[in-house]
N, C-alpha and C positions, 0 to 999 in steps of 0.2 A: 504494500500500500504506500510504503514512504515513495518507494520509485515513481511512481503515478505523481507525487507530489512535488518532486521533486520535476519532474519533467514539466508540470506544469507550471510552474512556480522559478525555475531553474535554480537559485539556490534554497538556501532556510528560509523559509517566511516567519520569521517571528518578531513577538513585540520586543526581545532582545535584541534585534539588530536594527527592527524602523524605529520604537521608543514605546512607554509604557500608554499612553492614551493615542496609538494607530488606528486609524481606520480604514475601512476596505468598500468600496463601493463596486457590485456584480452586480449584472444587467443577468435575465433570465435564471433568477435566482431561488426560483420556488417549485424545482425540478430536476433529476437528473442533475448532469456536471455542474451548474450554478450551484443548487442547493451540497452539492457534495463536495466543496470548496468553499462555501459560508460555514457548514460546519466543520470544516478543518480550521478554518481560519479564524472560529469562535471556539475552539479548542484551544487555541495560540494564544486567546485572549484579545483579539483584535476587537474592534467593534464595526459595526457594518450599517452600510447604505444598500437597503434588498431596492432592487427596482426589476417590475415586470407585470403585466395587466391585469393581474387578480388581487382585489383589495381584501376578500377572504384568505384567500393563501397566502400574499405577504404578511401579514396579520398573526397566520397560526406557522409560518418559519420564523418571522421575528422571536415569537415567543418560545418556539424550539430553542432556538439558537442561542437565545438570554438562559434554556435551562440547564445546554451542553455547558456555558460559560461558566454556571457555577458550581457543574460536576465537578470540573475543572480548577477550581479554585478562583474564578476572573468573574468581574462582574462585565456582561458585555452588554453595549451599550445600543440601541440599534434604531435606524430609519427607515422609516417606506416609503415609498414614492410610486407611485402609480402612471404608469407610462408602458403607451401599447405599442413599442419603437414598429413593427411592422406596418402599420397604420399611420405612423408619424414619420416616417422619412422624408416628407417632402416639408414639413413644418419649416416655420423662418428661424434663425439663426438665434431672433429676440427672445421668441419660445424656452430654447435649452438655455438662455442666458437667465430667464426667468426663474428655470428650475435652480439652476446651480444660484443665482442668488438669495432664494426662499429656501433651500435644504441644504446644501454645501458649501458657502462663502463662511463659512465660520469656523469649518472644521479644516484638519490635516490630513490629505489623504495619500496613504503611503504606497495602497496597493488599488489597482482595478483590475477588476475581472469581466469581460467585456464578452459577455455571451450570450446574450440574446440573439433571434438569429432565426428564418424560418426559409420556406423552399418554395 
């Protein structure tokens, strides 16, 4: 398993080498490889920005993810955002400046994981 992460991640991902209040923001993150890299990442102790179009489901991973954190000994800290990126590719530029000033201008973001993605 560490291989997988390691290939994904390429080296350590931890709040040891980004710092003790990291955060992580993954697109397509309430499923498969997103969700299985928020909970690696909320194992690290990271804290995370879930973004992906179910306000049910980011809802009940955030709350996963805050409970791996304190198996773990971390308390993690976590944001949702509701964004259907397949639907919004064409959106203006203002848009994603909207979002990252309303939920990300205030934080440090150490890692992204950028996996939303459809056919």
């Amino acid at each position: 398993v560490m291989c997988f992460y390691r290939a994904m991640f390429g080296t350590a991902c931890t709040t040891a080498r980004y710092g003790p209040n990291s955060w992580a923001v993954i697109t397509g993150c309430t499923d498969g490889i997103g969700k299985e890299c928020a909970k690696h990442l909320a194992k690290e102790g990271f804290n995370i920005v879930l973004i992906a179009r179910n306000l049910e489901k980011l809802n009940a991973t955030a709350k996963e993810l805050q409970e791996i954190g304190l198996q773990n000994n971390h308390q993690v800290k976590t944001r949702v955002i509701t964004l259907d990126l397949t639907q919004d590719l064409n959106l203006k530029s203002d848009v994603y400046e909207k979002i990252y000033a309303e939920n990300l201008s205030d934080i440090d973001i150490s890692v992204l994981v950028n996996n939303a993605g459809f056919a």
